[in-house]
C-alpha positions as CSV (number, residue, x, y, z in Angstrom):
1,X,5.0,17.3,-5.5
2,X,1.4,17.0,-4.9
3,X,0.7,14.4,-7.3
4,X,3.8,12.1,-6.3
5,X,2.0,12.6,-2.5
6,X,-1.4,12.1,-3.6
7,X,0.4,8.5,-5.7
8,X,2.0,7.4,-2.3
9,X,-1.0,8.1,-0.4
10,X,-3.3,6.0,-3.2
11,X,-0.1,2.9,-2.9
12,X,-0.6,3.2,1.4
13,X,-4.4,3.0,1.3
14,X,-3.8,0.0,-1.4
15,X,-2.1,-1.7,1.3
16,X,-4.5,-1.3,3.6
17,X,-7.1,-2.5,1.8
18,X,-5.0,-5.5,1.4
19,X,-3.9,-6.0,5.4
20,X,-7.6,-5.3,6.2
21,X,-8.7,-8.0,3.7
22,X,-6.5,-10.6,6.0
23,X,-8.0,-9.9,9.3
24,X,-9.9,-13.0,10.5
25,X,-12.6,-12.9,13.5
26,X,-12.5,-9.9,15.7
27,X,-14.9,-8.4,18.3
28,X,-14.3,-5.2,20.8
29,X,-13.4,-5.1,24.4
30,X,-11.5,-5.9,26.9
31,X,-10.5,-9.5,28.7
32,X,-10.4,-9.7,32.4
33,X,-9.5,-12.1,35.0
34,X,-11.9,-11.5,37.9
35,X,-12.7,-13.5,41.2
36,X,-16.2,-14.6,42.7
37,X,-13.7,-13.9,46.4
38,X,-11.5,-11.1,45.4
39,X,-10.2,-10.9,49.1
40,X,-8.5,-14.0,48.8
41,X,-8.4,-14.7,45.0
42,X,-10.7,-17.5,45.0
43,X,-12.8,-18.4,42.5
44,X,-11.1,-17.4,39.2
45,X,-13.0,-16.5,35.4
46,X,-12.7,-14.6,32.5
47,X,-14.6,-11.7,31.9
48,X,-15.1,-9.8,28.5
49,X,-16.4,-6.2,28.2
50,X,-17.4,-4.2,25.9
51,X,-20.2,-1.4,24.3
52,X,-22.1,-2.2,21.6
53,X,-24.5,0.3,19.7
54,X,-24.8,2.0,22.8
55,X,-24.9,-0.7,24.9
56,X,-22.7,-2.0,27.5
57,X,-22.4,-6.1,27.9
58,X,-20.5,-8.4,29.7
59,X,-19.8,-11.7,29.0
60,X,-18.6,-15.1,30.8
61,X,-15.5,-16.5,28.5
62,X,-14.8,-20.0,29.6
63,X,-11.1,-20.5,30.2
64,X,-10.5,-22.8,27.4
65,X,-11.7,-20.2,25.1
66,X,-9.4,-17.5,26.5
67,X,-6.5,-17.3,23.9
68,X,-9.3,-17.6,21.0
69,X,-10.9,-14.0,22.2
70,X,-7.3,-12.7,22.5
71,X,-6.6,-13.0,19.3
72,X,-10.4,-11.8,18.2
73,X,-9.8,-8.6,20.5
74,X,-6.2,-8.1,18.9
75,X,-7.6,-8.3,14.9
76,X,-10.3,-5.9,16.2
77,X,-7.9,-3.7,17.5
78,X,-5.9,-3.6,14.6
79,X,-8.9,-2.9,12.7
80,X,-9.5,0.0,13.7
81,X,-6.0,1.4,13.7
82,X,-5.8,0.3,10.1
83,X,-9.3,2.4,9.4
84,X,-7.9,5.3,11.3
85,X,-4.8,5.3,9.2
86,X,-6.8,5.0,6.1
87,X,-9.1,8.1,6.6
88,X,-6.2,9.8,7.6
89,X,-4.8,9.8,4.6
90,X,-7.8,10.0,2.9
91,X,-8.6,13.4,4.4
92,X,-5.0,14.3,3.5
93,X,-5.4,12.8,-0.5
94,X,-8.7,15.3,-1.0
95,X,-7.2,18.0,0.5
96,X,-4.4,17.8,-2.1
97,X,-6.7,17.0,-4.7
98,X,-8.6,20.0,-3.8
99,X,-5.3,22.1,-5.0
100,X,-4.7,20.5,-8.2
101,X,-6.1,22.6,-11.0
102,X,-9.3,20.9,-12.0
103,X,-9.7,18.7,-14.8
104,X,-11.4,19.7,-17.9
């Protein structure tokens, strides 16, 4: 059983490797639409947010450029759900390999 696991867990992590290899531009955060009058909604503009090695930034994202960071925060996003699926099953794959009798 273990090595039949350990062979779909190797054919996941293949695909993986494959999706991940497909992703275009990406960058973290979040897109906002804030106003310079919140009171009375005046003043509309995009906002993007995020923390970078530690740091927290914010950035002006003209309107036309909107749908372009979208996308960007999306492949980022799926990103790191694909990396977190792949050392899942990594962590999974050596601790199966560690109960295999070793090879001599």
């Amino acid at each position: 059983m273990s090595k039949r696991r350990i062979a779909e867990i190797q054919r996941r992590i293949a695909a993986i490797q494959v999706e991940l290899a497909t992703l275009q531009e990406m960058r973290p955060g979040s897109l906002t639409l804030q106003y310079k009058d919140p009171k009375i909604r005046r003043g509309a503009y995009y906002q993007l947010s995020y923390t970078w090695e530690m740091k927290s930034r914010t950035e002006y994202v003209p309107r036309e450029r909107v749908r372009e960071v979208r996308r960007q925060i999306a492949s980022y996003k799926r990103f790191r759900a694909l990396t977190k699926r792949w050392i899942a099953l990594s962590i999974e794959q050596c601790r199966l390999k560690m109960k295999l009798p070793p090879l001599s």
